[in-house]
C-alpha positions in Angstrom: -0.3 0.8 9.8 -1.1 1.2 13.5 2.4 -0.6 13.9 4.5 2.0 11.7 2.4 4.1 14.0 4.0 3.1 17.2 7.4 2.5 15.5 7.4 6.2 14.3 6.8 7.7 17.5 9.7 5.8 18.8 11.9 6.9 16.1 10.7 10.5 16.9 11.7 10.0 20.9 15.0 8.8 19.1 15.0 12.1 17.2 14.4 14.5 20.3 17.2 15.6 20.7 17.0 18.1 17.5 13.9 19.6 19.2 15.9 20.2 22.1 14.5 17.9 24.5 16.0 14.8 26.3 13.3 11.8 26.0 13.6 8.2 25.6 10.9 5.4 25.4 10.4 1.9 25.2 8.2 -0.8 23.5 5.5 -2.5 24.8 4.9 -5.1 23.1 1.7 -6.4 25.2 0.1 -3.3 25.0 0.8 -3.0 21.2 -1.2 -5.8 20.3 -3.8 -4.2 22.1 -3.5 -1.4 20.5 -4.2 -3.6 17.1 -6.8 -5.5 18.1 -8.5 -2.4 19.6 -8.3 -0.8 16.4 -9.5 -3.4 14.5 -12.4 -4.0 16.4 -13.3 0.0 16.1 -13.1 -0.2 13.0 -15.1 -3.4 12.3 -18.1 -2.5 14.6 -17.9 0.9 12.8 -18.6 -0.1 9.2 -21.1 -3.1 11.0 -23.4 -0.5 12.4 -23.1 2.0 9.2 -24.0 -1.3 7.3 -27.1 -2.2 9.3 -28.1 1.5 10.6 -29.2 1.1 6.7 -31.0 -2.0 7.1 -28.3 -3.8 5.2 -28.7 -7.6 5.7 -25.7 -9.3 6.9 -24.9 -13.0 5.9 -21.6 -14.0 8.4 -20.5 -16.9 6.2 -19.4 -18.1 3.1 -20.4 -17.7 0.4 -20.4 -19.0 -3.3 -22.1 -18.4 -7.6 -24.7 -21.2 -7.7 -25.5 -19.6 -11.5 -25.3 -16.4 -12.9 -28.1 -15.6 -10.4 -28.1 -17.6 -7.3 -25.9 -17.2 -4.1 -25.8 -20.1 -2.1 -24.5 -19.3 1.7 -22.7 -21.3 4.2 -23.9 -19.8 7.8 -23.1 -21.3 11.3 -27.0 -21.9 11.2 -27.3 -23.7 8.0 -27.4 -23.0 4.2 -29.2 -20.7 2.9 -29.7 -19.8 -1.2 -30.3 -16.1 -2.3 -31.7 -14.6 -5.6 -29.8 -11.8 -6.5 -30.2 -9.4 -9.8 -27.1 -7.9 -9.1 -23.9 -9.2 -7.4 -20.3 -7.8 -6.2 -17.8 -10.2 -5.8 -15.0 -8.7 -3.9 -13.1 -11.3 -1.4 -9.6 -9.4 -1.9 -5.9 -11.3 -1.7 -3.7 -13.5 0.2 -0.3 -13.2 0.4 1.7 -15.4 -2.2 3.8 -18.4 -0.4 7.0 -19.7 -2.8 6.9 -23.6 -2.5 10.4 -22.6 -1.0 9.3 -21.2 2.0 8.0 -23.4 5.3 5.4 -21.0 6.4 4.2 -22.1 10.3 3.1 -19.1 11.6 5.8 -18.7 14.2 9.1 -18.3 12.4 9.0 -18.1 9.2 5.8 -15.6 8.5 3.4 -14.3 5.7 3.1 -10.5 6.1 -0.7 -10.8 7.4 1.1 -13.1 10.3 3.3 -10.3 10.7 0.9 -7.4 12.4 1.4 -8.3 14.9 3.6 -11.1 14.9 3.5 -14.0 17.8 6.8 -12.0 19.2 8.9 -9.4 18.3 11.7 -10.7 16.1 15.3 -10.6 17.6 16.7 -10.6 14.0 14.0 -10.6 11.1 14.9 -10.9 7.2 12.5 -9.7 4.6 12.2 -11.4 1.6 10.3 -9.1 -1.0 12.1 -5.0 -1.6 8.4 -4.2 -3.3 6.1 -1.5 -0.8 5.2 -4.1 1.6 8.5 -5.3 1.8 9.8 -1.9 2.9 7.3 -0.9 5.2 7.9 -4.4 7.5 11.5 -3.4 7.1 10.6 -0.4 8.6 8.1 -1.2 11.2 10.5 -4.2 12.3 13.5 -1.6 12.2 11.4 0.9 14.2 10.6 -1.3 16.7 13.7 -2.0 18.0 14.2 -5.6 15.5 17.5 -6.3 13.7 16.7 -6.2 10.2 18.2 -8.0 6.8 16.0 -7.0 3.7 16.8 -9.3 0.7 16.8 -7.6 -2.4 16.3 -9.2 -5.6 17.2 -6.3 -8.1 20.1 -3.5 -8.0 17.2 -0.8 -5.9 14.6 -1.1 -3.3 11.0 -0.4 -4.8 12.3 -1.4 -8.1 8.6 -0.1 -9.9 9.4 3.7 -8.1 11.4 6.6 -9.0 15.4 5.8 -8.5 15.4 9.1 -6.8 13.0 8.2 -4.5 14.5 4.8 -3.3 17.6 6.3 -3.1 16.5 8.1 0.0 14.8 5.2 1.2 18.1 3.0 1.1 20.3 6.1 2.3 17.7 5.9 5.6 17.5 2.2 6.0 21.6 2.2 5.7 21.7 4.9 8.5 19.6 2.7 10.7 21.6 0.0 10.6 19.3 -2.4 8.2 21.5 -5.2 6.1 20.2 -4.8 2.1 21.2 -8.2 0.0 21.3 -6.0 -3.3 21.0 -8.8 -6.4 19.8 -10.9 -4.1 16.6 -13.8 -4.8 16.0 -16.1 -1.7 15.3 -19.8 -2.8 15.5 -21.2 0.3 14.5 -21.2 3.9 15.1 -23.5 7.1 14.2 -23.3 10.2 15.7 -25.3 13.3 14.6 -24.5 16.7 14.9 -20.6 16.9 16.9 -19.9 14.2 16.0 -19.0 10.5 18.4 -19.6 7.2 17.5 -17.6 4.3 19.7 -19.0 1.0 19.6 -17.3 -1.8 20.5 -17.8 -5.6 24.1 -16.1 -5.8 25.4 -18.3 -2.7 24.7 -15.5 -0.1 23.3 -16.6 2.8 21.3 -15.1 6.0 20.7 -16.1 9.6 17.7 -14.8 11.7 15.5 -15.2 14.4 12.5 -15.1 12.1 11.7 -14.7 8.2 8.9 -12.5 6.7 7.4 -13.1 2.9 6.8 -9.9 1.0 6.4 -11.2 -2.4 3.1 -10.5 -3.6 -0.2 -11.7 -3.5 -3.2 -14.0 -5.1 -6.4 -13.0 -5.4 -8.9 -15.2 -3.7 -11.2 -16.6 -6.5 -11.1 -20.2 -5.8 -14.7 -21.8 -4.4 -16.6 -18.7 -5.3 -18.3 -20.6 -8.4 -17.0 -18.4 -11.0 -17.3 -21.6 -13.7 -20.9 -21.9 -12.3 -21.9 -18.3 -13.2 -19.5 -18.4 -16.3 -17.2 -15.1 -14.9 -14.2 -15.3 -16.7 -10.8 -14.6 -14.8 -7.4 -13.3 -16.9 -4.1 -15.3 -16.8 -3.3 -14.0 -13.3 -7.0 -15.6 -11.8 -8.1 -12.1 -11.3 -11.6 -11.3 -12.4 -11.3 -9.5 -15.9 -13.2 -6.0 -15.5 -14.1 -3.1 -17.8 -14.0 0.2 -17.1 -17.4 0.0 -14.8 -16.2 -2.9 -12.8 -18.7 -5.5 -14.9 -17.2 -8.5 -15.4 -18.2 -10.5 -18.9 -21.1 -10.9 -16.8 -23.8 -8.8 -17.6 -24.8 -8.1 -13.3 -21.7 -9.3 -11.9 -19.1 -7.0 -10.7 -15.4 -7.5 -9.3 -13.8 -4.5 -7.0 -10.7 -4.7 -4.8 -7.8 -7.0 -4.7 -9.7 -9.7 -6.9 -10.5 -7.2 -9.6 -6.8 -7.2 -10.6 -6.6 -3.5 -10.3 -4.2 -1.3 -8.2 -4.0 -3.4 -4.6 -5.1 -0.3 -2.6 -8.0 0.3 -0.2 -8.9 4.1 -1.9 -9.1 2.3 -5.5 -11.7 -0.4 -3.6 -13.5 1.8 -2.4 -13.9 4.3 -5.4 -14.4 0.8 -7.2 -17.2 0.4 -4.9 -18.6 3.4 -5.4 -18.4 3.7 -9.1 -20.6 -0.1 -9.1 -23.3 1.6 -6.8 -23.3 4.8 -9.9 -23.3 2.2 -12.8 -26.0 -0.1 -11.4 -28.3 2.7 -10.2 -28.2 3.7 -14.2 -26.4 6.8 -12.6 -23.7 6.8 -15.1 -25.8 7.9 -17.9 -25.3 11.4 -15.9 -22.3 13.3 -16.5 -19.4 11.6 -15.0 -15.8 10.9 -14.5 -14.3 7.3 -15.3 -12.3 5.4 -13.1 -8.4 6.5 -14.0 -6.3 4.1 -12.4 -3.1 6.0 -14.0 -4.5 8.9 -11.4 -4.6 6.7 -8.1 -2.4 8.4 -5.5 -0.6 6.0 -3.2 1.6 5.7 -0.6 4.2 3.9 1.3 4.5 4.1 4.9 8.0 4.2 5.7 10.4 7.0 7.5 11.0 9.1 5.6 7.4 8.6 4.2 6.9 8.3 0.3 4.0 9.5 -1.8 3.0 9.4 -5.6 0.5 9.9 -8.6 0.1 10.3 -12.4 3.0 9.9 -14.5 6.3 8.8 -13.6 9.5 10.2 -14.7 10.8 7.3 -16.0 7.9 6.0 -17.9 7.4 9.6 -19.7 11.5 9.0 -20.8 10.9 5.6 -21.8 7.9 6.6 -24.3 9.7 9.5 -25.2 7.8 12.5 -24.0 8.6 15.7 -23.7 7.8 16.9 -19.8 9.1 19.0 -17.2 10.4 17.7 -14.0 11.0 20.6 -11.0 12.5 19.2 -7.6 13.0 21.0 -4.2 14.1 19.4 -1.6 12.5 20.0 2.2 16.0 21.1 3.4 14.6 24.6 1.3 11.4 24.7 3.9 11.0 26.4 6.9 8.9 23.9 8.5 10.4 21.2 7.5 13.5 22.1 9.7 11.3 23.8 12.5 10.0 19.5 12.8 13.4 18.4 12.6 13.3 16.7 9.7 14.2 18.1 6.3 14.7 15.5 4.3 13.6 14.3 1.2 12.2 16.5 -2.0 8.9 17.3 -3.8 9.2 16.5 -7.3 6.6 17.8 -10.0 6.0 16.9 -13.3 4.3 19.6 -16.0 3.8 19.3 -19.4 6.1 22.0 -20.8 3.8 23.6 -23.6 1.0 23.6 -21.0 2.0 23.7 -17.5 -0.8 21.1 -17.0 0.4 18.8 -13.8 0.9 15.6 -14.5 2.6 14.2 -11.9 4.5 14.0 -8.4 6.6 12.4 -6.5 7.0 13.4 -2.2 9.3 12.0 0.2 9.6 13.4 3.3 7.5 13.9 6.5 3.4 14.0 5.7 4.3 12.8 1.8 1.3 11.0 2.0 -1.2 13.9 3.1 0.8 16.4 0.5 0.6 14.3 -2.4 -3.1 15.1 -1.9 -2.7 18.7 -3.7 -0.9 16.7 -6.4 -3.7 14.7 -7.0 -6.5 16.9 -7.2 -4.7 18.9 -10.1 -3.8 15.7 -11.8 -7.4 14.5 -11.7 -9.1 17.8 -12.4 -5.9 19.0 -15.3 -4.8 21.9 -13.0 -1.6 23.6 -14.0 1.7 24.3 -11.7 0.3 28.3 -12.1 -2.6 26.9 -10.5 -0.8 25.8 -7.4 1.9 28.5 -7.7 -1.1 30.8 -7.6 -2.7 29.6 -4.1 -2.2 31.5 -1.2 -0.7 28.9 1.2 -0.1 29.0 4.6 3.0 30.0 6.5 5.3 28.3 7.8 3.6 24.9 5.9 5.6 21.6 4.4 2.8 22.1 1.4 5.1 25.6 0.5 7.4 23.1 -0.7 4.4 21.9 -3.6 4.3 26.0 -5.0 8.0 25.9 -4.7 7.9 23.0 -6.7 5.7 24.2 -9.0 7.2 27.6 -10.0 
């Protein structure tokens, strides 16, 4: 994310011109990975202090289920068993490899390789159109890369809104970014500096480097689950019920390895919702973990921003709802930034007006779609938001617009 960061403000020097100014700018790519690594290590010392400013006890090792309740740890000083009445197992994902691709760190790169990458990629060719896939296309694009996106079905972000990828592709067109519609890679070379991407229909790609965006495993393997008898579903990811308990009475799953949605919020609400349930705290009113409620977002220019029910899935189980959509181009704001495009979608339940989902692209979608969450969560209606006094001139007009 700090990446898109930098690449956005480039493409925003690229964009000065509508603001009436005359600007330019150039990568460096030094004092980006800097920039990463600086942020990193805020962020790491950051939750490291919170941690043992509580006198938490930190074990920097790894660590695996003896039994149901013994921890065994393997520290730089030794081994070292713990009792525990309680445990979280939550060690997250990898990105997937296909036995296809050579993977070496240099050229032909996993996503986590990727941020940042050893170099900046002359000519860089995604494999993967899902959200991670587009957001590398962007970054790479941003940063000044040449960039050929294979795409295995007829739409980028084939699980989103057509709508909504339609602006995305419009965008990455405009940029000048290659899209391999129908495309599935099954093969990848490299020799010397140069990268061949084949794919299944006899297409095929040259680049400088190759980047894998095709999902991810969780990381379950040497963590004793057999030991401690956790069960794991046909994916490896540690089944869970709606408190986070696996079929283990004091063992709990969150994150990635939990098989839920992959998104930092969702771990840490996961987390949360563990502390509630093993404190006995959930015998007090409270409000169950809704997945179908997550708000997420994808990271891309123009940005893009959901939650609660999609359009397409309310057609395909036949439900009656009612979809408004403005588009930014309408907002005052929108064009004093420069940048009116995209839409605010909202869907209502017609008999009701109860909000039951959005859809944002467009500059800040992913602060906006905020508003949309809270009145999905909390059963708020679009007279709700019509209702609220917003502030002028404001991108979040567009939401009350929306909603009327």
């Amino acid at each position: 994310k700090a990446m898109i960061a930098t690449g956005g403000e480039l493409t925003e020097l690229a964009r000065s011109h509508r603001m009436g100014l005359t600007a330019h700018g150039e990568l460096d790519f030094a004092a980006l990975r800097e920039r990463v690594a600086s942020i990193e290590e805020h962020m790491h010392r950051t939750v490291v202090d919170l941690l043992e400013s509580q006198q938490v006890r930190l074990l920097r090792g790894a660590g695996r289920l003896k039994g149901p309740h013994e921890v065994v740890v393997e520290t730089a000083a030794g081994i070292e068993e713990l009792e525990a009445d309680f445990v979280v197992l939550a060690t997250g994902s990898r990105p997937r490899v296909p036995d296809f691709a050579p993977v070496d760190g240099e050229r032909v790169l996993t996503t986590r390789q990727s941020y940042p990458p050893p170099e900046l990629p002359e000519h860089v060719v995604i494999v993967g159109s899902g959200v991670t896939g587009v957001e590398f296309t962007h970054m790479f694009d941003s940063l000044g890369s040449q960039v050929t996106l294979v795409v295995s079905r007829q739409q980028v972000l084939p699980l989103k809104d057509p709508e909504v990828a339609a602006v995305l592709e419009d965008e990455f067109l405009q940029r000048g970014v290659t899209l391999l519609k129908g495309a599935r890679a099954q093969a990848i070379e490299r020799a010397g500096e140069k990268v061949t991407v084949r794919c299944n229909d006899g297409r095929v790609v040259e680049g400088s480097h190759a980047v894998l965006a095709v999902g991810s495993i969780p990381n379950r393997e040497d963590l004793g689950l057999e030991e401690a008898g956790v069960e794991v579903d046909d994916g490896g990811y540690i089944s869970v019920n709606r408190h986070c308990l696996s079929n283990v009475e004091h063992i709990y799953a969150a994150g990635d390895v939990s098989g839920k949605l992959p998104l930092s919020s969702v771990g840490a609400m996961q987390g949360r919702k563990i502390a509630e349930h093993l404190m006995g705290l959930h015998n007090r009113p409270h409000r169950h973990l809704d997945y179908d409620k997550a708000a997420s977002a994808i990271f891309t220019d123009p940005e893009i921003a959901d939650v609660g029910l999609a359009e397409a899935e309310a057609f395909a189980a036949g439900r009656k709802i009612r979809v408004t959509k403005v588009p930014f181009s309408a907002n005052a704001k929108a064009h004093i930034k420069g940048d009116p495009r995209g839409f605010v979608k909202i869907l209502s339940d017609p008999a009701t007006g109860v909000v039951l989902g959005g859809s944002i692209v467009g500059r800040n979608a992913a602060e906006l779609i905020s508003v949309v969450a809270v009145a999905v969560t909390n059963g708020l209606t679009t007279t709700d938001i019509v209702d609220s006094l917003l502030v002028h001139p404001a991108l979040a007009e567009s939401l009350a617009d929306a909603a009327s």
